[in-house]
matplotlib code that plots the C-alpha trace (Angstrom):
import matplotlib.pyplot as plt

x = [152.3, 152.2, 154.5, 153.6, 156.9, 158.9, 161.3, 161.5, 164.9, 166.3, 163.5, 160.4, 158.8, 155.0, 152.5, 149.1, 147.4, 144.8, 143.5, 144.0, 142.8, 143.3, 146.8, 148.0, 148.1, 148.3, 149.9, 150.3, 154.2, 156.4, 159.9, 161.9, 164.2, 162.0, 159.1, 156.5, 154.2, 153.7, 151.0, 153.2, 151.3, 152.9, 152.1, 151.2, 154.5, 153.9, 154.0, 157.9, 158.1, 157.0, 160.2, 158.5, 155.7, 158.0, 160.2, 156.7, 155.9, 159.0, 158.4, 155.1, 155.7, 158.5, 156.7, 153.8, 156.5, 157.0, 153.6, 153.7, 150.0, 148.2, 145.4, 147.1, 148.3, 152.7, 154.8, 157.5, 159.5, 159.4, 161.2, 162.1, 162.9, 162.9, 160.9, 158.4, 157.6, 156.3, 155.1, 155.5, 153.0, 152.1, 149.9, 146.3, 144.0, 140.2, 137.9, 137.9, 134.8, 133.2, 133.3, 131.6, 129.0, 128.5, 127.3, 125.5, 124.0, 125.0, 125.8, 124.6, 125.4, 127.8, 129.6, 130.2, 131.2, 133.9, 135.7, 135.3, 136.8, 139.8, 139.8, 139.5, 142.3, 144.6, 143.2, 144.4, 148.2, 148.4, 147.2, 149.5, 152.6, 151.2, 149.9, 146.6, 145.0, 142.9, 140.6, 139.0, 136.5, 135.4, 138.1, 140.4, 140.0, 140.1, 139.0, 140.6, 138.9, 138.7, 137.3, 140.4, 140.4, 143.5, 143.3, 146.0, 147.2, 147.8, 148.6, 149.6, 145.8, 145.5, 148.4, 147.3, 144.1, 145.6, 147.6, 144.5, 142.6, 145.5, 145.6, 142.1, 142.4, 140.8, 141.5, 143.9, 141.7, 139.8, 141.1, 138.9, 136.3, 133.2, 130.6, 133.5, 134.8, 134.3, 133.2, 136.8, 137.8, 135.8, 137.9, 141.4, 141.6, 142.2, 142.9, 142.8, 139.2, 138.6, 139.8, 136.9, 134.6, 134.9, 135.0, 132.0, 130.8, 131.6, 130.2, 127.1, 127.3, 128.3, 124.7, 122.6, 124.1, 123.9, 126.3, 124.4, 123.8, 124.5, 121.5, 122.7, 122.1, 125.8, 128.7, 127.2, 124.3, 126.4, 128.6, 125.7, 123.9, 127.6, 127.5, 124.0, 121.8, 121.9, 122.6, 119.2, 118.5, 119.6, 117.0, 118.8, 118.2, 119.1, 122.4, 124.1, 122.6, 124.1, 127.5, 127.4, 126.0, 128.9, 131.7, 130.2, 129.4, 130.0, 132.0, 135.3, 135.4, 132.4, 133.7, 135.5, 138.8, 140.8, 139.5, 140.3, 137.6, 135.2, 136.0, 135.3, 131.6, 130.4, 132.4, 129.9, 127.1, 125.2, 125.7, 129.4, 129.5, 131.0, 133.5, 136.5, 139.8, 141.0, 138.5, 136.8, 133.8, 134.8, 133.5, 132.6, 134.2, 132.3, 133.7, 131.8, 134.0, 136.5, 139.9, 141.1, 142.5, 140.6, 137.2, 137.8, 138.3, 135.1, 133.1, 134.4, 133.5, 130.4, 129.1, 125.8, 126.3, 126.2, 127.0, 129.2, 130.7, 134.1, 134.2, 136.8, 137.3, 138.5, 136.0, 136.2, 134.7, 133.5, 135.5, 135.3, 133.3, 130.0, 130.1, 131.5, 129.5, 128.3, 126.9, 123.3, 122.4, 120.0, 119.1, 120.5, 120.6, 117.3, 115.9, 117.7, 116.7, 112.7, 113.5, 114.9, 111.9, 109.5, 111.4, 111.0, 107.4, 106.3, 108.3, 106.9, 103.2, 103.9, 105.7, 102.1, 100.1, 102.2, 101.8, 98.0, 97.1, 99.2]
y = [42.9, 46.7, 48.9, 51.7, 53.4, 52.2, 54.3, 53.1, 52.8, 55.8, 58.5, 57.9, 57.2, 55.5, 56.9, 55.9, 53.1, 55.3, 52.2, 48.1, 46.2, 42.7, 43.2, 46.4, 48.5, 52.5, 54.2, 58.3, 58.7, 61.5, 62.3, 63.2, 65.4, 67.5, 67.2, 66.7, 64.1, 61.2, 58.1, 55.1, 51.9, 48.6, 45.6, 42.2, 40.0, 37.6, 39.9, 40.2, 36.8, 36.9, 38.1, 38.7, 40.6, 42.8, 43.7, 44.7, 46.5, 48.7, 48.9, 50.2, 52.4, 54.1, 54.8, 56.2, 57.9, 60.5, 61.7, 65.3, 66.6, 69.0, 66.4, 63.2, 62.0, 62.1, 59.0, 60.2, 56.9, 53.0, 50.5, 46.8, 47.3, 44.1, 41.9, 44.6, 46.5, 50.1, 52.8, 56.6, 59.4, 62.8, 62.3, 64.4, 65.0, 64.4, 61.4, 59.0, 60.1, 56.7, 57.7, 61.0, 59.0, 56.7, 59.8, 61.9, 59.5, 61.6, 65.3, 68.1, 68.4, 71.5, 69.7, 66.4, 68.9, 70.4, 66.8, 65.9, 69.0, 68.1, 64.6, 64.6, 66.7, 64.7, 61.3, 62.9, 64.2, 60.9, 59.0, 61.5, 59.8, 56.5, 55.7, 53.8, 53.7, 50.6, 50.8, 54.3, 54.4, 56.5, 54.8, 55.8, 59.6, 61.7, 65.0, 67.1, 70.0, 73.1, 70.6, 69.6, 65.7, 63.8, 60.8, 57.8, 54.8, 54.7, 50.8, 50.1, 48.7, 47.0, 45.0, 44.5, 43.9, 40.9, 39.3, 39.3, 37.4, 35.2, 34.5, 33.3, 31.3, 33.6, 34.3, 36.5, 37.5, 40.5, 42.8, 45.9, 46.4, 44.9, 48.0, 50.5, 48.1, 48.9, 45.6, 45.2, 44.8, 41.9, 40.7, 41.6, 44.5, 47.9, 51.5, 55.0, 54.8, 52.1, 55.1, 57.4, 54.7, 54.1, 57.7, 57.7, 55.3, 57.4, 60.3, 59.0, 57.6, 61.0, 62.3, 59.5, 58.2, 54.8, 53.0, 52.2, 48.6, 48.2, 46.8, 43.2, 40.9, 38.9, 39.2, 37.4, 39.5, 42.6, 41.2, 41.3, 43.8, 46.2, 44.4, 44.4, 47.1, 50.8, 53.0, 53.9, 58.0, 60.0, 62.1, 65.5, 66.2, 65.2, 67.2, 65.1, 61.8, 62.2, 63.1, 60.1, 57.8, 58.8, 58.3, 54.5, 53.7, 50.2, 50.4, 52.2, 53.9, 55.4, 57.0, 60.5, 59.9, 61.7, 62.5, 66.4, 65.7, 64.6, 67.4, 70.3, 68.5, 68.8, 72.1, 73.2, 72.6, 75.9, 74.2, 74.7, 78.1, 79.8, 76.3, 76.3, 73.9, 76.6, 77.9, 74.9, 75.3, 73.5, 70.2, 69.7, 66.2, 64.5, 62.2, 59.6, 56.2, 55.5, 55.8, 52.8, 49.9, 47.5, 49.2, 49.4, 45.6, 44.9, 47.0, 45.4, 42.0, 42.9, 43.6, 41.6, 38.6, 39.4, 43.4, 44.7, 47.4, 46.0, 42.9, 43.4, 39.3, 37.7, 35.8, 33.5, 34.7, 32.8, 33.7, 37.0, 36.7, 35.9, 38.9, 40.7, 44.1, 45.8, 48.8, 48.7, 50.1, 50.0, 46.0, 46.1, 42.5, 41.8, 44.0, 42.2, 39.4, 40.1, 41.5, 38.3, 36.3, 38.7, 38.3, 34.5, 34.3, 37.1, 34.5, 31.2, 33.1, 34.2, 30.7, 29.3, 31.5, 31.0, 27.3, 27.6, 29.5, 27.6]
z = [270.4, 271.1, 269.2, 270.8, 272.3, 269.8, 267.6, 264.0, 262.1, 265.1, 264.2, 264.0, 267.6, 267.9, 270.1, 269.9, 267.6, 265.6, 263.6, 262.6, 259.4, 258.6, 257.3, 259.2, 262.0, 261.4, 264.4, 264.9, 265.2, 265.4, 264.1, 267.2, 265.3, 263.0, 266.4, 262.8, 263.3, 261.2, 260.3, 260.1, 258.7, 259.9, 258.0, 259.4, 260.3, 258.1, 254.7, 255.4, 255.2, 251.4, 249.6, 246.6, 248.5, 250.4, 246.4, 245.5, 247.9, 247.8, 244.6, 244.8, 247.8, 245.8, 242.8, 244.9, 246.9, 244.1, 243.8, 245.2, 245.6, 248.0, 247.9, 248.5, 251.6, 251.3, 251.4, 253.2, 254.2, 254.0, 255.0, 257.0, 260.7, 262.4, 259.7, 260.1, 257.2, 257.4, 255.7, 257.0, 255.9, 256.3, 259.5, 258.5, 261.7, 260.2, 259.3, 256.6, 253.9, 255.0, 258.4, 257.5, 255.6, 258.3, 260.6, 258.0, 255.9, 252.7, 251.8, 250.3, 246.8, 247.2, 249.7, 247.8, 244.8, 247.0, 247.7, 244.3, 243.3, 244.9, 244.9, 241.0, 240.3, 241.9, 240.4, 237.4, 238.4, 239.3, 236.2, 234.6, 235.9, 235.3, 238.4, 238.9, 242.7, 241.6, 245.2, 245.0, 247.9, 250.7, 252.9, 251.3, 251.3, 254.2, 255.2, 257.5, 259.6, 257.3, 255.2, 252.9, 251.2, 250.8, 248.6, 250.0, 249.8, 245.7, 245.0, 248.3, 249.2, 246.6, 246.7, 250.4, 249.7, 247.0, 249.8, 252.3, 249.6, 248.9, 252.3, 252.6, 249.6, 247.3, 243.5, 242.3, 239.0, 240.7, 243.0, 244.8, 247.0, 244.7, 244.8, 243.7, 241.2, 237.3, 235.9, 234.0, 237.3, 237.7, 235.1, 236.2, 234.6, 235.2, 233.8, 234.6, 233.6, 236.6, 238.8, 236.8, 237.8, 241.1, 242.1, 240.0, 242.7, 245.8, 244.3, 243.5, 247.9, 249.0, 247.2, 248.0, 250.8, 249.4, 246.1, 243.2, 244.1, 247.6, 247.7, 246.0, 248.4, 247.8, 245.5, 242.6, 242.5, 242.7, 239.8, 238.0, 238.5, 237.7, 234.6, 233.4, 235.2, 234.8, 237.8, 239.4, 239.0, 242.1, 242.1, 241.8, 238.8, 235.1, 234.7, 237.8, 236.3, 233.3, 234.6, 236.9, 234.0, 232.0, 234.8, 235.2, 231.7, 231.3, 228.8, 229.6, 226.2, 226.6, 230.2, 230.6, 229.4, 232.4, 235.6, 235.3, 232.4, 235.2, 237.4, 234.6, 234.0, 237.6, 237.7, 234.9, 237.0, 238.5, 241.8, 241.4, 240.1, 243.7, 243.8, 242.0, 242.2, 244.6, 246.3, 248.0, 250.6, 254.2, 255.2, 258.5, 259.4, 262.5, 264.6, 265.8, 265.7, 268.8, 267.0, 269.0, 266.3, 269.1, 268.7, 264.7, 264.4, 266.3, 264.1, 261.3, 262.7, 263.5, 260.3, 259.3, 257.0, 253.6, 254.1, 251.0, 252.4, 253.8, 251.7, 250.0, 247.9, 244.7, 243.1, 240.1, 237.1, 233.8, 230.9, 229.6, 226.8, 228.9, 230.5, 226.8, 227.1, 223.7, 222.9, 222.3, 218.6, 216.1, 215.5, 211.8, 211.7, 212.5, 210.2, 207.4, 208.6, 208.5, 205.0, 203.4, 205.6, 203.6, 200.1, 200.7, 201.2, 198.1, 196.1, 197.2, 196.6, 193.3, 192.9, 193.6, 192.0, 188.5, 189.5, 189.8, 186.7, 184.2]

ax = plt.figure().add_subplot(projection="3d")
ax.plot(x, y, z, "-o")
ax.set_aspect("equal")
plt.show()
């Protein structure tokens, strides 16, 4: 059913679907008082239906309601008009980052450093008032024409993404899209440094133009390959490595403890000297997807078997203590080991020897 023409709780008027997932419909609005426009996200019907879905979600569109950012995309109003519930946003004209990626492959390095130096930032206002994203990835940030990002949809997807899953009789223990998730997430859990993570992730996809292990031929491989493998080298150089190694350690501790952290590393590079938090160069957003929620659904289904990119699943993991990451360090253990072994024989051949002569 088309909601376009339709004014929602007596202001906000739809007029154009500008794109569909599995669970909602994003529509360009406007406010017919202030003449402003607006995105307004309608969920699927059935999500009203869920009473404790719909106290969630207000209670997660609330709390990200507050967060007051240049670089991320305004909540301005939510709500239940009909049994439909909505969500209405600053409306930003530009592309998704994926989007981007999907026409240029990857960017330069300057470029990618100018999204992450605003993307960052606001990871971290946000982790200030105790607010974790949980599904940082390309989708989710957009970039308008003069080249600004906005980072949206803080818990909202997530919780979406949980109900999709639930819906196709998934598990609840992971939540994410798998080659952004940290491999806590694999586990259920999540922190700020998940967030540090994952943008880790779509930095090292705006450089390389590919994730680390996108390359995993299923989930399970992925799994673990996030747990067990190092990230391969980008090829830029050992000063970009590092930083990336360090946003996806495997072990969170062992991460950049706040994303503004993050942000002042790759602002140290000499590839960032002319960027600054305010002084960001332009990216060129290219449009090259029809913005029609029809033609976005196809796409989606038309992805090959297997592909990672949209899969966004709960999967059932073995308990925790089989995939228990430790920090590899000098095998102290094993050395005592071969010491006592060596002790043992010296005294059964002086045992013998004794023996022998007397």
């Amino acid at each position: 059913m088309s909601l376009v023409g339709k004014v929602i709780d007596g202001k906000y008027k739809i007029l154009e679907k500008v794109g569909a997932g599995g669970m909602a419909v994003v529509y360009k609005g406007e406010h017919i008082y202030l003449k402003r426009p607006v995105a307004i996200k309608v969920l699927a019907p059935q999500m009203a239906r869920d009473r404790q879905f719909v106290e969630r979600f207000f209670k997660e569109a609330e709390t990200a309601s507050k967060l007051d950012h240049p670089n991320i995309v305004k909540i301005l109003d939510f709500g239940d008009e009909d049994g439909l519930l909505y969500l209405v946003m600053q409306y930003v004209e530009g592309e998704t980052l994926e989007r981007i990626l999907q026409a240029r492959g990857k960017l330069d390095l300057s470029e990618a450093l100018s999204i992450a130096l605003q993307i960052l930032p606001a990871l971290g206002y946000a982790h200030e008032k105790g607010i974790i994203h949980r599904d940082i990835k390309p989708g989710n940030i957009i970039v308008d024409s003069e080249g600004k990002a906005y980072l949206l949809d803080f818990g909202i997807a997530a919780m979406m993404e949980e109900e999709e899953a639930k819906a196709s009789g998934g598990s609840r223990k992971a939540v994410g899209t798998p080659e952004y998730m940290a491999p806590e997430q694999f586990r259920g859990k999540a922190d700020v440094r998940s967030d540090i993570y994952a943008f880790g992730v779509v930095l090292y996809e705006m450089l390389t133009g590919r994730t680390p292990f996108g390359d995993a031929k299923d989930i399970y491989e992925l799994q673990y390959r996030v747990l067990r493998e190092e990230i391969p080298p980008t090829g830029l150089g050992d000063e970009i490595d590092a930083i990336l190694r360090k946003a996806m350690h495997k072990l969170p501790s062992r991460r950049f403890r706040t994303a503004y952290e993050f942000a002042e590393a790759l602002a140290s590079l000499p590839q960032a000297k002319n960027l600054t938090l305010n002084s960001i160069r332009p990216v060129k957003p290219i449009r090259v997807i029809d913005e029609s929620a029809e033609t976005a659904a196809e796409e989606e289904e038309e992805l090959p078997p297997g592909a990672l990119r949209k899969i966004t699943q709960f999967i059932e993991l073995p308990e925790e203590e089989e995939f228990e990451i430790k920090e590899r360090g000098f095998p102290w253990g094993l050395l005592v080991g071969l010491i006592l072994l060596g002790l043992l024989i010296v005294g059964v051949a002086v045992f013998l020897l004794v023996r022998f002569v007397f």
